[in-house]
C-alpha positions as a printed Julia matrix, in Angstrom:
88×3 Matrix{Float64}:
 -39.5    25.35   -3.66
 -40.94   25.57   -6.79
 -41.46   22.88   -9.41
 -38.99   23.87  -11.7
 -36.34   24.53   -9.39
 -36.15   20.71   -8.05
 -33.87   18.21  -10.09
 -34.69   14.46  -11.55
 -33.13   12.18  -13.31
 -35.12   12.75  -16.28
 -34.17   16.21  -16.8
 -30.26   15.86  -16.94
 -28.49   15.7   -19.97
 -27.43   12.35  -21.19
 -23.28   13.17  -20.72
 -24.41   14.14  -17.16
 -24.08   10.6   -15.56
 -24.73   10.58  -11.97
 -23.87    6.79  -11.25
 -20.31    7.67  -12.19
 -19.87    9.88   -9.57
 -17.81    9.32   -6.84
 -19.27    9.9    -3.37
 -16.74   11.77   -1.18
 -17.49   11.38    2.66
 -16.58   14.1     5.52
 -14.48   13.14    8.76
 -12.36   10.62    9.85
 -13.91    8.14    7.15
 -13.32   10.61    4.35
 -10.47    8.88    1.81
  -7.4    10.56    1.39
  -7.04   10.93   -2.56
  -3.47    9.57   -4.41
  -2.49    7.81   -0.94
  -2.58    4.05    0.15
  -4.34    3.38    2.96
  -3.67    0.01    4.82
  -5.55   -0.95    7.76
  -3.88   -2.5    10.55
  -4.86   -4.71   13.28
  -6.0    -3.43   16.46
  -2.91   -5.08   19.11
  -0.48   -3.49   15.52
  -1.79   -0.16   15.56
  -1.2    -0.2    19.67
   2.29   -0.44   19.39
   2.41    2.06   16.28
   1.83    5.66   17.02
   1.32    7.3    14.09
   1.91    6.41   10.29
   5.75    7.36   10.58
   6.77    5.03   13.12
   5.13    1.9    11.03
   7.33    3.24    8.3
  10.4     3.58   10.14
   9.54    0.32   11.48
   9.71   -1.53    8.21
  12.1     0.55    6.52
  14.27   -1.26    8.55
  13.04   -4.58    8.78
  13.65   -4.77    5.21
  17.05   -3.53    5.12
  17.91   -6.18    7.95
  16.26   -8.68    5.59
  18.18   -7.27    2.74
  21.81   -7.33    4.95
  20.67  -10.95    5.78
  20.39  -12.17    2.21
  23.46  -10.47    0.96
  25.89  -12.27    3.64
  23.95  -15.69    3.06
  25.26  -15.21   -0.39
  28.68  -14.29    0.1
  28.72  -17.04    3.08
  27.51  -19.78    0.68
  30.37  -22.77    0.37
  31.39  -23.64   -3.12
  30.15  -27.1    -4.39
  32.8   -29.84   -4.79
  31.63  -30.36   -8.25
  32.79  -26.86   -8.73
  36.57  -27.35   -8.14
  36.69  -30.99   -9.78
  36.43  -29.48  -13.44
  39.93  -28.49  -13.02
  43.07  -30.67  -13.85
  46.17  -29.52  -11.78
């Protein structure tokens, strides 16, 4: 290889920053661009077999937590300072 032919820092261009760069890696460690990734504990991921059954899983804890909180609401007993405002 000849000397001309090998690149330094000193010989880039000033709008050609290097330290901006991000470093993309190959394999099972490579990051998947535009999605979340959430690690999960090793005894979690056991019971989990893939990334749609952890989804399914909490999709529907949270509508049971949502179904829970709406009839806790509607179940709520009025106040007895609620009804005395009113003269019969």
């Amino acid at each position: 290889m000849s000397e001309k032919s090998k690149v330094s820092c000193c010989s880039l261009r000033s709008e050609y920053d290097l330290k901006s760069l991000k470093v993309r890696k190959f394999g099972v460690e490579r990051k998947s661009f535009g999605k979340t990734t959430i690690p999960l504990e090793p005894d979690v991921a056991e019971v989990f077999p893939n990334a749609d059954a952890v989804n399914e899983a909490l999709i529907f804890l949270i509508r049971i937590v949502q179904e829970k909180q709406v009839s806790a609401l509607t179940k709520q007993p009025r106040s007895s300072s609620e009804g005395a405002d009113k003269s019969p």
